[in-house]
C-alpha positions in Angstrom: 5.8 -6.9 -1.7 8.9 -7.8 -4.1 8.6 -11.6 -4.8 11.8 -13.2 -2.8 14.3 -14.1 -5.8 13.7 -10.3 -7.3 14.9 -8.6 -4.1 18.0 -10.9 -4.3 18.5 -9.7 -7.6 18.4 -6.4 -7.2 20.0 -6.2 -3.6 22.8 -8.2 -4.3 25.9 -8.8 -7.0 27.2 -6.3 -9.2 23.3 -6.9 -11.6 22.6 -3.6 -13.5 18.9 -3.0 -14.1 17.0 -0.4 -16.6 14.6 2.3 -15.8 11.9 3.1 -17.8 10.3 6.8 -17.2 7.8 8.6 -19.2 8.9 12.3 -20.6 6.7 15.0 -20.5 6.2 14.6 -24.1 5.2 11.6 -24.2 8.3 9.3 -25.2 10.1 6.8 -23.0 12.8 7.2 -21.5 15.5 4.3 -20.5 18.1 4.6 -18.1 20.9 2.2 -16.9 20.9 2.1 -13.3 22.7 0.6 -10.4 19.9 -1.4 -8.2 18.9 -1.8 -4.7 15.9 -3.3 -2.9 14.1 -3.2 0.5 12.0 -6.3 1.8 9.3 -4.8 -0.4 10.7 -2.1 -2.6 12.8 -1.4 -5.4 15.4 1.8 -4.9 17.0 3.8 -7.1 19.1 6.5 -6.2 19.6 9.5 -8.3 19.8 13.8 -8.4 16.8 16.1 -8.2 18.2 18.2 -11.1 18.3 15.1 -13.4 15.6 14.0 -16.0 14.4 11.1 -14.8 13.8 12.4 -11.0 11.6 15.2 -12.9 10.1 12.7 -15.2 9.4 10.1 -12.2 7.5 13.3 -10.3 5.0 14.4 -12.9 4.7 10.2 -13.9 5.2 7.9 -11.0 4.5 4.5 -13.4 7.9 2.9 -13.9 9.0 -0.6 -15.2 12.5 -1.8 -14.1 14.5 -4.4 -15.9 17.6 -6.2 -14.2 19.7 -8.5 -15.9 22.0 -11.1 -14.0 25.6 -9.6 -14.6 26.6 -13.4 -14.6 23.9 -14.6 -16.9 22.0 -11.9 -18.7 19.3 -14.9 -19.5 18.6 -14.6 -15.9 16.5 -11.2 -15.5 13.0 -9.7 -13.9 11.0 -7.1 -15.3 8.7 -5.6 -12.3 5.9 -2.6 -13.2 5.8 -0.4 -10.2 5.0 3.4 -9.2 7.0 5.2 -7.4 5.7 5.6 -3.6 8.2 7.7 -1.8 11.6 9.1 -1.6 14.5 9.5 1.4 16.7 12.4 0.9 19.8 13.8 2.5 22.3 12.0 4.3 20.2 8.5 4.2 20.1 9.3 0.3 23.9 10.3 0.7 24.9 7.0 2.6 23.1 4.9 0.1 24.9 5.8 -2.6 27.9 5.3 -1.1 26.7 1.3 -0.5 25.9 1.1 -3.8 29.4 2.1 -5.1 30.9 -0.2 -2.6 29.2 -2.7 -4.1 29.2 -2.3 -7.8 32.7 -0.2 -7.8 34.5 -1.1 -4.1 35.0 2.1 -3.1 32.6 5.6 -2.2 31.3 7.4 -4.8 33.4 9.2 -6.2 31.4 11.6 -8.4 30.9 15.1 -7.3 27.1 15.9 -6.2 25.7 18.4 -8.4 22.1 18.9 -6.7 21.0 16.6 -3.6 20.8 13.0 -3.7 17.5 11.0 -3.7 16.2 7.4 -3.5 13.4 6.6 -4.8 10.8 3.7 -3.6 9.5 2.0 -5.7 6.3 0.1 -5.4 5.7 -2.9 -7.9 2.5 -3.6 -9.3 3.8 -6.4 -11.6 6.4 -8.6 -11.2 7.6 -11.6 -13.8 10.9 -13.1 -13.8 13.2 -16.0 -15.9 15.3 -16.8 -12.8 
């Protein structure tokens, strides 16, 4: 279960986070992400066709960092393997509420494969909030 002030973090505000992934040859990969969070997940929405879906497949282990957009000082770092995944129109709809919130408006970008949020389980969880 996602300690209380990390779900606010990620589930609310404009507060980016970074996802680290594991390529198939070994090296990590880092993405900046927009962030959402159930009662006792992380989600992060993303494509089938892109890197990280197919990296986050073959290596579920992921870390996430978010940062406070109002006070990077403020941030959580939570270890977690990814558990599950929603995909069509749910996965659709979500993205949508995440450009609301971090742009105001739908997303905008044109859907190249099929949309896909990902649920994230953490394992670890540490925060300077």
């Amino acid at each position: 279960m996602l300690e209380p002030a990390i779900r606010d973090l990620a589930s609310t505000g404009k507060n980016f986070a970074v996802l680290a992934v594991h390529l198939p040859n070994g090296q990590i990969a880092n993405h900046v992400m927009w962030i959402d969070a159930s009662d006792e997940q992380l989600l992060v929405n993303t494509e089938i066709h892109r890197a990280k879906y197919k990296a986050m497949q073959q290596r579920p282990e992921v870390t996430i960092t978010i940062w406070d957009a109002e006070n990077p000082y403020r941030y959580a770092e939570v270890r977690g393997t990814v558990s599950g995944q929603v995909r069509g129109d749910e996965a659709r709809a979500h993205i949508d509420t995440l450009s609301q919130r971090y742009l105001g408006h739908d997303y905008a970008t044109q859907v190249q494969s099929e949309r896909v949020v990902l649920r994230i389980d953490p394992v670890r969880q540490r925060a300077t909030l």
